[in-house]
TIROKOL-262256 format. One record per residue (C-alpha): x, y, z. Coordinates in steps of 0.25 Angstrom, whole numbers, always signed. Example, Ala and Ser with C-alpha at 12.3 -4.5 7.8 and 13.67 -1.06 7.14 Angstrom:
# TIROKOL-262256
      X      Y      Z
    +49    -18    +31
    +55     -4    +29
***
This chain:
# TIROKOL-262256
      X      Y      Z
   -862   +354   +145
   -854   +343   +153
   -858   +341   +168
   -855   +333   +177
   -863   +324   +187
   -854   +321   +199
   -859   +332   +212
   -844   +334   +218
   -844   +333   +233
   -838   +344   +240
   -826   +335   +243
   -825   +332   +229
   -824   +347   +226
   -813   +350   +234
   -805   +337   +229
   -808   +343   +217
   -803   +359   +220
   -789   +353   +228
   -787   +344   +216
   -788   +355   +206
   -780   +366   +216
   -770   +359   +223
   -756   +358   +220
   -754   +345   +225
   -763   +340   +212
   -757   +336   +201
   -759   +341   +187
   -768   +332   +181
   -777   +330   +194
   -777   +346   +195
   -784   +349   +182
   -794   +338   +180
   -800   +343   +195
   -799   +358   +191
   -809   +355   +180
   -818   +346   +188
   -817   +360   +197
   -818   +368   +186
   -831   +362   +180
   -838   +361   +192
   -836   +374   +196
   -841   +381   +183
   -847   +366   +176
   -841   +372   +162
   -829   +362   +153
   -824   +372   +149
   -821   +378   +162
   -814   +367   +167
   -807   +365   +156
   -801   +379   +156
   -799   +378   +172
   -790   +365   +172
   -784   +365   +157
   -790   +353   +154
   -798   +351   +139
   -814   +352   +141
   -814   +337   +136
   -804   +333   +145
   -811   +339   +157
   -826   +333   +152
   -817   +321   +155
   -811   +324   +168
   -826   +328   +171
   -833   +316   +169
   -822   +309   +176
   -826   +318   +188
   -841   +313   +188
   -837   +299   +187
   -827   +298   +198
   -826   +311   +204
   -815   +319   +208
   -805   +306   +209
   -807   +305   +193
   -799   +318   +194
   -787   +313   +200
   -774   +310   +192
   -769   +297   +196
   -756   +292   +188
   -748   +281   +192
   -737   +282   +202
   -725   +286   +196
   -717   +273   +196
   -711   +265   +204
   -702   +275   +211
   -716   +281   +216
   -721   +269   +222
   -709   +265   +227
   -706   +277   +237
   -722   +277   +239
   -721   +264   +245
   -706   +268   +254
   -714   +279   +258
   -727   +270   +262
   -717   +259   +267
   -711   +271   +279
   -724   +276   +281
   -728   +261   +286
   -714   +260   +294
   -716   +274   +299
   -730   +270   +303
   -727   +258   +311
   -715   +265   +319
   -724   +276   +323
   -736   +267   +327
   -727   +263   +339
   -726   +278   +345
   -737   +279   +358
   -738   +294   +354
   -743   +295   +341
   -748   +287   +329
   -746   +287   +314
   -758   +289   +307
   -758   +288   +291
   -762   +302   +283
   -756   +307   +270
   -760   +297   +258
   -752   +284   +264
   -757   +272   +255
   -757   +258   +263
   -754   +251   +248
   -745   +251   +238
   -748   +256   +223
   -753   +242   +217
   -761   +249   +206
   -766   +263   +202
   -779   +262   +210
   -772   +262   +224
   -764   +275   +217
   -775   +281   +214
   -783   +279   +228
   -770   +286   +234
   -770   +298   +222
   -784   +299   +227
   -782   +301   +242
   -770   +309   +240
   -780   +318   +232
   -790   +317   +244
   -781   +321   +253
   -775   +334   +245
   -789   +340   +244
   -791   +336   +260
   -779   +345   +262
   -783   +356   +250
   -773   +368   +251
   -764   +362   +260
   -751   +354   +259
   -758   +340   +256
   -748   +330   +260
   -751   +323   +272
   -740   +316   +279
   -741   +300   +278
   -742   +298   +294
   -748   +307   +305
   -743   +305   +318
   -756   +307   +329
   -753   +307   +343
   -762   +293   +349
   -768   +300   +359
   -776   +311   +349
   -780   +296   +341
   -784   +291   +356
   -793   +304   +357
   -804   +299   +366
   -795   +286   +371
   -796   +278   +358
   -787   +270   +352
   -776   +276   +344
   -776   +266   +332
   -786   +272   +324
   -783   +281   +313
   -790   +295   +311
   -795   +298   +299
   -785   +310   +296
   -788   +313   +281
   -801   +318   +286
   -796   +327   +296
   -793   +342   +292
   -779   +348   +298
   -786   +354   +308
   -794   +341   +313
   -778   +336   +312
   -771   +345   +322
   -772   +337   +333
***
């Protein structure tokens, strides 16, 4: 009989079940959660292994995996396609920084960072992994909705003022559901 050891965190859960449901996820990524959430459910190989298609040694594998590093050991993370990748990645972050400055001259409102915007380039596959990691953070945030964020929110200075603050601070968005947001 295999068990694991790891207790999963209600969070952890529901990473897990976006992970394994969503259509956003990619293939790889999809069936190594759906036989995490497959074998806690019913704590049988056998099951998981028929749930997500994968061989009962291969998931004993993707298992153990789990209980040493959680529901990240999940996650698929290549390398960046090529160079082509990176290098519209870095236009796109390049506009987003000019954008930015532009708008932080309006009196009205101010941009606020929110969708997966990174503040470094790809050096190495750690920093690609950290941002596979909050993109999948943020796709199980947003389960069962559309889970791209736009890269820039513009929030009017006087709801950042609130109780006659500043404006320079920075919410912290990813926290706040839609409705929290509707302001």
């Amino acid at each position: 009989m295999f068990n694991i050891k790891r207790a999963v965190t209600p969070e952890e859960d529901k990473l897990l079940r976006t992970m394994a449901s969503d259509p956003g996820t990619d293939d790889k990524t999809k069936k190594r959660a759906l036989a995490v959430v497959s074998f806690l459910d019913a704590r049988d190989l056998k099951v998981a292994s028929s749930a997500s298609g994968i061989a009962q040694a291969t998931v004993r594998k993707i298992l153990r995996d789990f209980d040493a590093g959680g529901w990240q050991a999940s996650l698929s993370v290549s390398a960046p396609r090529g160079g082509d990748f990176l290098a519209r990645y870095d236009q796109g972050f390049w506009a987003e920084r000019l954008i930015r400055v532009y708008l932080e001259r309006s009196r009205v409102f101010r941009p606020i960072p929110y969708g997966t915007s990174r503040s470094e380039p790809f050096t190495d596959m750690q920093t690609f992994r950290n941002y596979r990691v909050n993109e999948a953070l943020l796709q199980a945030w947003s389960a069962g909705q559309r889970w791209k964020r736009p890269d820039l929110l513009l929030i009017p200075r006087e709801v950042l003022r609130g109780g006659g603050g500043t404006d320079e601070w920075t919410p912290d968005l990813l926290h706040l559901d839609n409705s929290l947001c509707t302001e």
